[in-house]
C-alpha positions in Angstrom: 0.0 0.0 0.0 2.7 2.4 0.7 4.5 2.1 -2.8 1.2 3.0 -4.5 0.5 6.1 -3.1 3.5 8.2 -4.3 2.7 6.6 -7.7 -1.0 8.0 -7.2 0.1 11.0 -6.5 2.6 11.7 -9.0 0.0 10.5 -11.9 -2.3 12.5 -10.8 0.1 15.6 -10.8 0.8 14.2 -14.6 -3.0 14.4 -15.6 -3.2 18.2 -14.3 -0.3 19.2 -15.8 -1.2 17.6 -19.0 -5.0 19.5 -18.2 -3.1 22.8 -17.8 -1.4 22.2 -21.1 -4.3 21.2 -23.1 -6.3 24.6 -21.3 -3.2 26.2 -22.5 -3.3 25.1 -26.1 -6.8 25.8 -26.4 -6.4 29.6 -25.6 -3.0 29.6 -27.9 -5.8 28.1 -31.0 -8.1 31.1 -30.1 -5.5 33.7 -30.1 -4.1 32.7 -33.0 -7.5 32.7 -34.5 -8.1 36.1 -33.6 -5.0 37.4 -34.8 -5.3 35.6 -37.9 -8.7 37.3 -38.0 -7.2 40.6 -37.7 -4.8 39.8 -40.3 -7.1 39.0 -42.6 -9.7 42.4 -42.0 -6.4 44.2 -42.6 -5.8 43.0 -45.8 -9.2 43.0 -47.3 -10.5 46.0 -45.5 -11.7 47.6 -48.9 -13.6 44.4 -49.7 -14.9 44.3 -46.7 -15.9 48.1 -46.6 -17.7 47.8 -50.1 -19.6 44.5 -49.1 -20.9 47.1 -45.7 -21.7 49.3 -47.6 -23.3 47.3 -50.5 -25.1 45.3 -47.6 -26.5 48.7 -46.0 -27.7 50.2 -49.0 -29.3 46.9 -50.2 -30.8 46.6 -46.6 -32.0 50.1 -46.2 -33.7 49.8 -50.0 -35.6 46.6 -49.2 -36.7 48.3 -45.3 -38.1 51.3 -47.0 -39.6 49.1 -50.6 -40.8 46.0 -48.6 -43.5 47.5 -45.6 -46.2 45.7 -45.0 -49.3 46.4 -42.8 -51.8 44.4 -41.2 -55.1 45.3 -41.1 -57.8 43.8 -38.5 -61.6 43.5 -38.6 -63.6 42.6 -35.9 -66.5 40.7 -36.8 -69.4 38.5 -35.6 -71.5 36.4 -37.6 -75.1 35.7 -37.3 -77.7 33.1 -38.3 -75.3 30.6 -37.8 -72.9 31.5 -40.8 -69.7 30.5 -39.1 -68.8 28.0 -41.5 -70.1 30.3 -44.5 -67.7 33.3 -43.6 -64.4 31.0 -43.6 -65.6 29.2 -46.3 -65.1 33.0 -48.0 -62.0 34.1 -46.4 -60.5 30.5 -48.0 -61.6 31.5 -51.0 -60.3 34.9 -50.8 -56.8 34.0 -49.6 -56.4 31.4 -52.4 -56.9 33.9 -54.9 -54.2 35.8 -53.6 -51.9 33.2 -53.6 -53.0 32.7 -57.6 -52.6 36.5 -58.2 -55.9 36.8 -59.8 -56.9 40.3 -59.5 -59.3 40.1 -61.7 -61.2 38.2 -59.2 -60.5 40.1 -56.6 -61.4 43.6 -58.0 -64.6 42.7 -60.1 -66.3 40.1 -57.5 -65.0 41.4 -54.0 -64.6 44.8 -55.0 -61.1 45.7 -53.7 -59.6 48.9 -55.9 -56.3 47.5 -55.5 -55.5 43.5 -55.2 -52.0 43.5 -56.2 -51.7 45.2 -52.9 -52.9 42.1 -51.0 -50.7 39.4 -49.6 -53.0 37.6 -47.1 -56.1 37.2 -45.3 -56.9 35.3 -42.5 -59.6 34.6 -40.0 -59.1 33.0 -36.2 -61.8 33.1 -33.9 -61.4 34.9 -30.5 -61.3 32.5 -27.7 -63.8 33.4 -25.1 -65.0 30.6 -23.3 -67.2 32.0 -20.5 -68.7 33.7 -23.3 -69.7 30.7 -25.2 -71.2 29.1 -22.1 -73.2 31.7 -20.7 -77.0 31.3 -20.9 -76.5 28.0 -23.0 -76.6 24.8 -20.4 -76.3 22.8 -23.2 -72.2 24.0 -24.3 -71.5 24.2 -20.6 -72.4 20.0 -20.4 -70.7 19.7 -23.8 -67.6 21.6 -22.8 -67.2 20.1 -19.4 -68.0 16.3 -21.1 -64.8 17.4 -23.4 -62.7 18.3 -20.5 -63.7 15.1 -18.9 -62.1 13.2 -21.5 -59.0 15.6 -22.5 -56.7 18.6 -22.4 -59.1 21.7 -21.9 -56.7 23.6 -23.3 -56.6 21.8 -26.7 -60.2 21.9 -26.6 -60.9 25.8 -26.0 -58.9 25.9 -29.1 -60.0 22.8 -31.1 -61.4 24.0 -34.6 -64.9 22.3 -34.3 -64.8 24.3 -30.9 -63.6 27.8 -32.0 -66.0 28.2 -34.6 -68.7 28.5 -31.9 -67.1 31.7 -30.5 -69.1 34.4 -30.9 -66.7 36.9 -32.8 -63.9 36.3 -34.9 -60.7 38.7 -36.3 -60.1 39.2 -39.9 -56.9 40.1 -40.9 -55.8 41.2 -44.0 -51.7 42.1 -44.9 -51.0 44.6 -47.6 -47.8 46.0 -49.0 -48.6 49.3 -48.8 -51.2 51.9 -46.8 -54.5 50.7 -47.1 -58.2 52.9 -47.5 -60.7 51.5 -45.7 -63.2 52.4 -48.5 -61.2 50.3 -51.0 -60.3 47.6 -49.0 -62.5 47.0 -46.2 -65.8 48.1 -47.2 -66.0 46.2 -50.3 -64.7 43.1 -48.5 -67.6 43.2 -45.7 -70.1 43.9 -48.5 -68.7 40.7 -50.1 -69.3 38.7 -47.2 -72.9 40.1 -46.6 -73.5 39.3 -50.5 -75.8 35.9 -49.8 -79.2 35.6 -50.8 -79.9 32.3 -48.4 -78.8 33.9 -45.0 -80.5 36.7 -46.3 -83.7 35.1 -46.2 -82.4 33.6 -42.6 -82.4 37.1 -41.4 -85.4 38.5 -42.7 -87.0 35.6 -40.6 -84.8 36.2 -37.7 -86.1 39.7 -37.7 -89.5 38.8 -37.6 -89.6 35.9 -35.3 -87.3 38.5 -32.6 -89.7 41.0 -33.0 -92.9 39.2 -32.5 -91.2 37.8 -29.4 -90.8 41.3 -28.0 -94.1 42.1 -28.8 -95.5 39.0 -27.0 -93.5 40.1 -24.1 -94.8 43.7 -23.7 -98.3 42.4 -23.9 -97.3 39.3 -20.7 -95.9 42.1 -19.0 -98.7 44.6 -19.3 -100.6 41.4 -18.2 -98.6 40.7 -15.1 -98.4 44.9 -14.5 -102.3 44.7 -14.1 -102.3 41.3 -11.7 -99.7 43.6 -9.2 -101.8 46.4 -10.2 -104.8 44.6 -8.7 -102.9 43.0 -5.6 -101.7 46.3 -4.3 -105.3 47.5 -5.1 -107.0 44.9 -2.3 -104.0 45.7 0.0 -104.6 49.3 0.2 -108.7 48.4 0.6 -108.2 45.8 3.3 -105.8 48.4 5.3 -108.5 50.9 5.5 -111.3 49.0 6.0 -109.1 47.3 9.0 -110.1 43.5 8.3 -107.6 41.0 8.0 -107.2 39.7 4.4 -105.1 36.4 4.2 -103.3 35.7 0.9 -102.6 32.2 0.3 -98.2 32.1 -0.7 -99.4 29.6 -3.5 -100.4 32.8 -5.8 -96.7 32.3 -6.5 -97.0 36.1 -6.6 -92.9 35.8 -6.1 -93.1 33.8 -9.3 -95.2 36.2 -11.1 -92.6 39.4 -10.1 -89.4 37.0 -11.4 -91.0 36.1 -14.6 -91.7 40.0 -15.0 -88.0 40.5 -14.2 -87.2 38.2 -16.7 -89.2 39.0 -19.4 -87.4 42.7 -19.0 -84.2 41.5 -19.1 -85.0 39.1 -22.1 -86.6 42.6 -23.9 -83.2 43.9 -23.0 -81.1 41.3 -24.8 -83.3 41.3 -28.3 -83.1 45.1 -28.7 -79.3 44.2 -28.5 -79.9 41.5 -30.7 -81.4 44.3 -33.3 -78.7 45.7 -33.0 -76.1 43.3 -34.7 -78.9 41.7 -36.8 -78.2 44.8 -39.6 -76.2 42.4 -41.1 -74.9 38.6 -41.6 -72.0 39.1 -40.9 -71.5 41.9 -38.3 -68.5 44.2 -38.4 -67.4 45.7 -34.4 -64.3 47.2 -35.3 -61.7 48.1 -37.9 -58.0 48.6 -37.5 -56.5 49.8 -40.6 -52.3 50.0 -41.0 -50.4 48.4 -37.7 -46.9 48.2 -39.6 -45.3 45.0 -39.2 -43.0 43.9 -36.3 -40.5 41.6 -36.2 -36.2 40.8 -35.8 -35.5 40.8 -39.3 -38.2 43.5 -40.4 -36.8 47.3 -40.6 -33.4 45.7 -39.8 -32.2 44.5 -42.9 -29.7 47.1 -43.4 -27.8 46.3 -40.5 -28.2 41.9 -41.2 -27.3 42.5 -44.7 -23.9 43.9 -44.5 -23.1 40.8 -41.3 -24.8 38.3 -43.2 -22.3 39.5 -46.7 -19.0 39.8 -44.5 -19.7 36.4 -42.7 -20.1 34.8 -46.4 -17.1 36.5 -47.3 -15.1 35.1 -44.8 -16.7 31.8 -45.6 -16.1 31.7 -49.2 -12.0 32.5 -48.0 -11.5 30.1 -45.5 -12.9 27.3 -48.0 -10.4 28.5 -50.5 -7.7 28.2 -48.7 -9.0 24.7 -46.7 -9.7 23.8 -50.4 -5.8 24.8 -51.4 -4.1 23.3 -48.3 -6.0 19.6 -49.4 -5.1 19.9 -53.2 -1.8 20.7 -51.7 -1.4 17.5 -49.3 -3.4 15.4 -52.4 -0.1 16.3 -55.0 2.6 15.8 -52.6 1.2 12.5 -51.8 0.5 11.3 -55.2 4.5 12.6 -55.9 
């Protein structure tokens, strides 16, 4: 035991020396890398300062020729044409992609469709919304969640669609008007004679319902109108009146309440029946945002000096392996 211990020692006083001199090595490689570097800026510095400058004009050019906007409607659709609206914002974007203008400015009505480079439509997740007043998506959605992520299900398609409003978007390449680009698209999207039909009977049926409603709660005004009526006579003539609680007269006050509030939400409902599909809000000309938008003339002249020193350094690997190649075959 006692001979192997200076031999422990002393190899292990051989591995960190060898460690030091490998660390040692390493930062010799980089130094020598740098200068070599150096070296090589200082004899190319005019390529390198046209291939700046080149980069920075070209940069600068394409930041000032290549904006792009984004535009954003807010929009909700009614009489259950969900499906019909993206169905039109498909068929919008695809002629985009096809470049057919002619499409796009004689059946849309957009002035200027070569200034169009997308459109798409996401719905806005609001859960709560979606379950409020409807029982029957609160079951569904908590069934779902039962049996999966709720996460991946507030944002499944077939569940999305179901949101009450949705956001348009539209990108353009240059400023766009909103009476060349936006009203002709929304007047595109109302352009359908079957939900038109669909709300003309929508409008009816909601306003019959109101007017059903006034006349139950004149009805129910002139029951409470008649109760209070026998109070007041009882109290003066001093006898005792007993009212039996199975008048539901409680009942009879709620349903009043209820009837007002349901009065409330169909004049609402008006409203945002004008149309099919229901524009909220338009946003018109967020520029776009992004690492590699607006700051192409400062990438451009890195990106032509790194491929520069690229192209150099496999020219001379390139030499140094023809060079090894000949004096082998010699």
């Amino acid at each position: 035991m006692s001979t192997k211990v200076p031999q422990n020692e002393e190899d292990q006083e051989i591995d960190i020396i060898q460690v030091s001199k490998s660390i040692g090595n390493f930062f010799d490689r980089i130094n020598t890398r740098i200068f070599q570097l150096i070296q090589f800026f200082l004899r190319n510095w005019i390529i390198v300062l046209v291939l700046v400058l080149l980069g920075f004009g070209l940069g600068l050019l394409l930041d000032v020729t290549q904006k792009k906007y984004k535009q954003e409607i807010i929009v909700a659709p009614n009489f259950d044409s969900t499906d019909y609206l993206y169905a039109k914002i498909d068929l919008i974007y695809s002629k985009i992609k096809e470049g057919d203008t002619i499409f796009l400015k004689n059946t849309v009505g957009i002035q200027k469709p070569e200034s169009l480079r997308s459109i798409d439509i996401r719905p806005i997740s609001d859960i709560y919304k979606l379950i409020e007043n409807k029982p029957e998506n609160f079951e569904l959605i908590k069934l779902m969640a039962d049996n999966g992520d709720i996460k991946k299900i507030i944002d499944d398609n077939l569940t999305s669609k179901n949101y009450r409003y949705h956001r348009i978007s539209i990108m353009t390449d240059e400023l766009a008007d909103n009476k060349k680009i936006i009203e002709p698209l929304l007047k595109f999207l109302n352009k359908t004679e079957f939900y038109k039909k669909i709300q003309e009977a929508q409008l009816i049926n909601v306003k019959a319902k109101m007017a059903q409603n006034e006349v139950t709660i004149s009805q129910i005004d002139g029951v409470l109108k008649g109760f209070s009526n026998n109070v007041n006579s009882s109290q003066k003539s001093n006898s005792l009146v007993y009212y039996n609680e199975n008048t539901q007269l409680n009942d009879v006050i709620k349903t009043k309440g209820d009837l007002i509030k349901e009065q409330g939400n169909h004049r609402i409902e008006l409203i945002g029946y004008d149309k099919i599909i229901k524009d909220l809000s338009t946003t018109l000309n967020i520029e776009k945002e992004g690492f590699f938008y607006g700051n192409k003339k400062i990438i451009f002249p890195v990106l032509f000096v790194f491929l520069y020193i690229l192209l150099h350094f496999f020219r001379t690997f390139y030499r140094k392996q023809k060079l090894l190649m000949t004096e082998k075959i010699v």
